[in-house]
N, C-alpha and C positions, 0 to 999 in steps of 0.2 A: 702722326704715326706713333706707336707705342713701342716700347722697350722690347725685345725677345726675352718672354719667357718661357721658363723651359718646367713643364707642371710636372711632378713624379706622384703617382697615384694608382690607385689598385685598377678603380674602372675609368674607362674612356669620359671625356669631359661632353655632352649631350643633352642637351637643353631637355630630351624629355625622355628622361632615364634619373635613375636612383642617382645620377652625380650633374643633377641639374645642381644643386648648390654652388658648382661655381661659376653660373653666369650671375651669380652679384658678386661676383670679382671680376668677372673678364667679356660680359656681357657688349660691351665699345673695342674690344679688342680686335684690331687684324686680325685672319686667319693665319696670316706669313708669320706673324709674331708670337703665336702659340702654338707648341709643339708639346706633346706630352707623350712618357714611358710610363704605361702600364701591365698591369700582370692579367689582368679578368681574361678567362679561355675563347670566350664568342669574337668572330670577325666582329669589329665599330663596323657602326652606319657613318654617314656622311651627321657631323657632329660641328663643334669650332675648335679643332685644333687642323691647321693644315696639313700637319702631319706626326705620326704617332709609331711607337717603335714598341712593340708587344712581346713580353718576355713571359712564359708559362712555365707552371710547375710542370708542363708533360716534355718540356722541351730540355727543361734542368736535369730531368730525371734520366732521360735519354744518355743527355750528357755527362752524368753521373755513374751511370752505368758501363758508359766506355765507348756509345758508340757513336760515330761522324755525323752532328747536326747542326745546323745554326740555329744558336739559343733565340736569336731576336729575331723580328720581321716587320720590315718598314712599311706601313699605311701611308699612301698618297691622298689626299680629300678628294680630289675629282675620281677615283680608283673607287671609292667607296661606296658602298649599297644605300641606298634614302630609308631604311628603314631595317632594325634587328633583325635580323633571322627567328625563326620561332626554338627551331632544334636546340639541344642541348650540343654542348661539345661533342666530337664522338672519340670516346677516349675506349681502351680498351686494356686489358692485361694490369700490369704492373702499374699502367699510365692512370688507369679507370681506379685502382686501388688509391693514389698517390690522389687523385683529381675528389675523390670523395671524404678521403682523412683530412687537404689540407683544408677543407668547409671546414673540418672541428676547429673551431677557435681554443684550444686546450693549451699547457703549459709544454706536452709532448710535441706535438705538432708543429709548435715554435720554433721547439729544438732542435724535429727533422727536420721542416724547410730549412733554418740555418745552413745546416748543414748542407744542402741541396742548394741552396743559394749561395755558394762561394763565388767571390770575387773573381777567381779566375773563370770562372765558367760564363759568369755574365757580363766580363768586363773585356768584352771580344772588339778586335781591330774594325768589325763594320759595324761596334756602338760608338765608337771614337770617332772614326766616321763622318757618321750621322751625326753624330754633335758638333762636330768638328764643322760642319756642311751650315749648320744651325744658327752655331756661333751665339748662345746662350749669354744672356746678360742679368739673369735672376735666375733662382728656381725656387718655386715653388712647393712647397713639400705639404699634402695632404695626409696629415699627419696617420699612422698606422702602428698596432700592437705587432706588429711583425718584423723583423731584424732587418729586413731585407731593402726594405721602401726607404728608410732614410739611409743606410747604408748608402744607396743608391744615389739620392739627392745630396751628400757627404762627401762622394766623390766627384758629381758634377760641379761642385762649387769650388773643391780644391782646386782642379783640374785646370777652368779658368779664373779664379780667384775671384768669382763671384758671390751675394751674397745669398742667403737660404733665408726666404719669406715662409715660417712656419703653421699654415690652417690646423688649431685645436679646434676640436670641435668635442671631443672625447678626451676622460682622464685616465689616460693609458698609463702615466709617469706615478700617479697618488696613491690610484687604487691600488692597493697592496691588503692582501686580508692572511690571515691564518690558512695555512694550507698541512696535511698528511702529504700531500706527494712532494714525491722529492724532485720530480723534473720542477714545480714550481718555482721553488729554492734555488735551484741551478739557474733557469730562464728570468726571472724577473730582475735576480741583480744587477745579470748581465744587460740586460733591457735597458733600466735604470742609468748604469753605468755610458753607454751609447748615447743615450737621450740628456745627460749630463756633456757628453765632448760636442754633441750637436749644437748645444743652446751656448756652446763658447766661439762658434762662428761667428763672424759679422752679418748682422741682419735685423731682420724684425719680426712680428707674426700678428695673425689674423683670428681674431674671436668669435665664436660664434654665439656669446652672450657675455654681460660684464661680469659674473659671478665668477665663470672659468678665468676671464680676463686678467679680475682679481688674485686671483690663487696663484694663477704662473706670475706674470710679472711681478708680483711681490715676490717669490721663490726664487727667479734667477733672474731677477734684474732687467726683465726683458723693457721695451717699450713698443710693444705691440696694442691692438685696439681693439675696440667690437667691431664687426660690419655684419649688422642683421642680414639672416636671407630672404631672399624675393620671389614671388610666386607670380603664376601666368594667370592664375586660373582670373577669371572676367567675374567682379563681383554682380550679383544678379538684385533686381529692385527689389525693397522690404517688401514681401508679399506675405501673407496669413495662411499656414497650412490648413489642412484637414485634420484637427486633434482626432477622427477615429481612426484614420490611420497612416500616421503620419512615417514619411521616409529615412530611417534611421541608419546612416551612413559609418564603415569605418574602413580605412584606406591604410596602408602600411605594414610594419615587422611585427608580426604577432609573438615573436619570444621575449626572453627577461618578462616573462610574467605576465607582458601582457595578453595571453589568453586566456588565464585564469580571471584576470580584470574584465575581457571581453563577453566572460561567461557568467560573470555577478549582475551584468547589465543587461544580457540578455533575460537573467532570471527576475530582477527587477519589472521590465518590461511586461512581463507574463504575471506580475502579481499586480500591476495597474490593468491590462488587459489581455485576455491569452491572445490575441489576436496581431497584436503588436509584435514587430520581428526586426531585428539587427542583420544588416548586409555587412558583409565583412569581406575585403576583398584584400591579398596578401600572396607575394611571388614566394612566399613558403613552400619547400619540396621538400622539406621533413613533415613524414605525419604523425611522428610523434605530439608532435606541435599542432599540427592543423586539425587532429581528430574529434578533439574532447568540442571542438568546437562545431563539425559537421554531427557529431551525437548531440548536442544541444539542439531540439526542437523549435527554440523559438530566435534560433540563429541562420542566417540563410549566406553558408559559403562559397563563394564566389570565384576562389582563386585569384591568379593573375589576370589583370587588363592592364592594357598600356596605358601609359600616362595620359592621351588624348580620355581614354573614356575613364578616367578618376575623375577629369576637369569635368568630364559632362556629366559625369552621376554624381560629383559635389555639388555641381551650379542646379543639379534639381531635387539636392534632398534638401529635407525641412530641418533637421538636426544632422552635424557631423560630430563625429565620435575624437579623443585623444585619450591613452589611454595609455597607464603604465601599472609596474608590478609593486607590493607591498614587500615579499623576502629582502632584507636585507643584503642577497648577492645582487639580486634586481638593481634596486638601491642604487647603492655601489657604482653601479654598471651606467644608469642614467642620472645618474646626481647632476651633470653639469650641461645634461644632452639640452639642444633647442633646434628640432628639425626643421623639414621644411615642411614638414603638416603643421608647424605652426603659422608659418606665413602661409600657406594654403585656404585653410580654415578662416583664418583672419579676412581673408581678401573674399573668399566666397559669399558671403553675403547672407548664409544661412546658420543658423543657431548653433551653438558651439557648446556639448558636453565634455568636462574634461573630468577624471577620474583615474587614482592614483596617491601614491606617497606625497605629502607635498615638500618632501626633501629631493625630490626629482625636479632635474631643471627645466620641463616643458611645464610641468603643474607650476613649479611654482611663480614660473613666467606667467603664465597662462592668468594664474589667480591676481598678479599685480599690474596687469591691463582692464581689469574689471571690463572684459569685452566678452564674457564667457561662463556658463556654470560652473562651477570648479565644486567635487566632491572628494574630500579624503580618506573618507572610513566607510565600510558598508552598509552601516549602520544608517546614513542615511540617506545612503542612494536612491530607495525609491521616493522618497519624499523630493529630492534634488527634480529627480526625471518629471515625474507629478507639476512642478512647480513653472519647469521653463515649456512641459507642455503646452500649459491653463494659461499663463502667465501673460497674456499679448503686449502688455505695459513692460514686462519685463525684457521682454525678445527684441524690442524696439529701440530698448536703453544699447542692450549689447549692440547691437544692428549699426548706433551712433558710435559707440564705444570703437566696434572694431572698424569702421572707417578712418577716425582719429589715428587707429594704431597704426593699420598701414600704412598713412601717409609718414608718420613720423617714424616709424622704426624698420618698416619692408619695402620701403621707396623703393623701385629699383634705379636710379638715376643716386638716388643721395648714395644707396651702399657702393655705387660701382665708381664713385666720384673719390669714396672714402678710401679702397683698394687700391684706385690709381696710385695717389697719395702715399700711403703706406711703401706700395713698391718703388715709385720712383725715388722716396728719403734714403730709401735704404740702398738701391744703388748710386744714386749721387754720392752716400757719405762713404761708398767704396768698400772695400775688401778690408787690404791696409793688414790686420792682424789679427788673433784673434781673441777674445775677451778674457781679462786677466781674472 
């Protein structure tokens, strides 16, 4: 049996959903042993936490307002649906206003949730509770740009003197750029300052590549580690596409740039043959973001699919796509990113286009597994595409390449061995005080 931990994170923990990344942490884990608070507004399906305590901005808001509701609401697993609901929330008035502002990831919207997220409002006698019922002996903190999440995780550790296991996987603490607005100014010190008393608990954290690794633990002293993530998708045998027209895949966040990226490659495509077309499949519901790429004629968008049909339309295209931005906020934004399209891609078994900054941490993972095309400038995109088409000697190398890679760095047995490890040091070596 494993340790109780207690995961704090935006969305529910679900092997096939956008926060499949944490079964290479808790993949062996009891369901009794994993509990998790998060905020995302859709009822969970039946996922691996046995049970989950959901706190929304329409419920803070209520509460902020003045009027009689209960902030949280406990998920039972056996209670829960085998599968997401399609709907969106149905939020409405002030709730529907509050539920589409706080998607803006802005310096404003920080400042309102703050504000909306006070402690007394979410730190109600049936969350005490509930953890109390729990009886947490780690927690888990999926690290977030928002005040609220480690607040959150901050006070579960004090409460039982437990320690905070910290998942970077994002540099929410570094980035810091030049800004005119002045909520910026206001919200990132204070950010800073929080994420500074955070990293003086006792505890440890978890990396989501050695580059970011690198950065914190030399910064605050931490001894935290990598643990690559791990994908389902079933790698398929080296087969030989159809060069005339071959199935050009791309699966994922089409913002920071990368739909300007997605739209270089589509125009590439079209100057080796008009006939060639890019699938682009992305739970995007901004169309400022999805447009430029349904007006691109030799892109064919797709929308959202559930994670079961990524794995089947990966396991049967002949090239899969990765793909970031070149602006400098872009930049910024994925310098230290390594998702789980990279262990996806890896493991699928089909030809790997990668295109992007190589100061972005998928490119420049990506480019140091030499399991992959990696292009950096657009200058020679089409020759890049050209080459891993023609190329069958070449597609064969990667083919080897990226076998080698997932055994050695998206195991999922080695990563979920290394997690163990991680969390139980860190509660063996106790609570005790906090780092001077």
């Amino acid at each position: 049996m494993h340790h109780r931990v207690l995961i704090v994170g935006t969305v529910p923990y679900n092997e096939k959903s956008s926060s499949r990344a944490f079964d290479a942490y808790f993949h062996n884990w009891e369901k009794e042993n994993i509990a998790q608070i998060f905020s995302h507004t859709k009822t969970p399906c039946k996922g691996h936490c046995g049970e989950l305590y959901q706190i929304t901005d329409q419920r803070m808001l209520q509460r902020f307002l003045g009027r009689q509701c209960e902030t949280g609401k406990i998920f039972h697993y056996d209670d829960l649906p085998d599968s997401w609901a399609d709907s969106s929330p149905e939020v409405n008035g002030a709730a529907s206003k509050a539920y589409h502002l706080g998607a803006k990831h802005t310096a404003l919207t920080h400042l309102l949730r703050g504000v909306l997220w006070r402690k007394k409002n979410w730190c109600t006698p049936e969350l005490n509770d509930w953890l109390d019922s729990f009886r947490p002996e780690a927690v888990f903190l999926a690290f977030s740009d928002d005040f609220f999440i480690p607040k959150i995780a901050m006070y579960v550790a004090k409460r039982y003197q437990i320690p905070i296991i910290s998942c970077i996987g994002d540099d929410y603490y570094f980035n810091v750029h030049f800004s005119f607005n002045p909520f910026y100014w206001i919200y990132k010190p204070a950010y800073r300052r929080m994420i500074r008393r955070l990293f003086r608990y006792p505890g440890s954290a978890i990396y989501i590549s050695d580059k970011i690794r690198d950065k914190y633990n030399g910064a605050f002293g931490l001894n935290g580690d990598t643990v690559y993530l791990t994908s389902t998708v079933k790698r398929k045998p080296y087969t030989e596409f159809n060069t005339e027209r071959p199935l050009i895949t791309y699966f994922g966040n089409i913002r920071m740039g990368r739909n300007r990226s997605l739209c270089d490659i589509a125009d590439s495509l079209a100057e080796l043959d008009p006939s060639y077309r890019l699938e682009v499949y992305s739970n995007e519901n901004d169309a400022s973001y999805y447009r430029m790429l349904q007006d691109n004629p030799h892109i064919v968008y797709g929308g959202s699919v559930p994670y079961s049909m990524v794995q089947e339309k990966m396991t049967r295209s002949d090239i899969t796509v990765i793909v970031e931005g070149f602006k400098k906020k872009d930049i910024d934004q994925s310098r230290y990113s390594l998702s789980t399209k990279a262990a996806d891609a890896l493991a699928s078994g089909c030809a790997i286009l990668v295109y992007g900054s190589e100061e972005c941490g998928i490119v420049e993972y990506m480019k140091s597994t030499g399991a992959a095309m990696v292009c950096t400038d657009r200058e020679s995109l089409t020759a890049c595409i050209k080459k891993i088409i023609e190329d069958q000697a070449l597609r064969q190398e990667y083919y080897r390449r990226q076998k080698e890679i997932t055994e050695k760095n998206h195991n999922l047995s080695r990563s979920c061995e290394k997690s163990e490890s991680i969390i139980c040091s860190a509660i063996m070596k106790g609570y005790n005080h906090e780092r001077e």
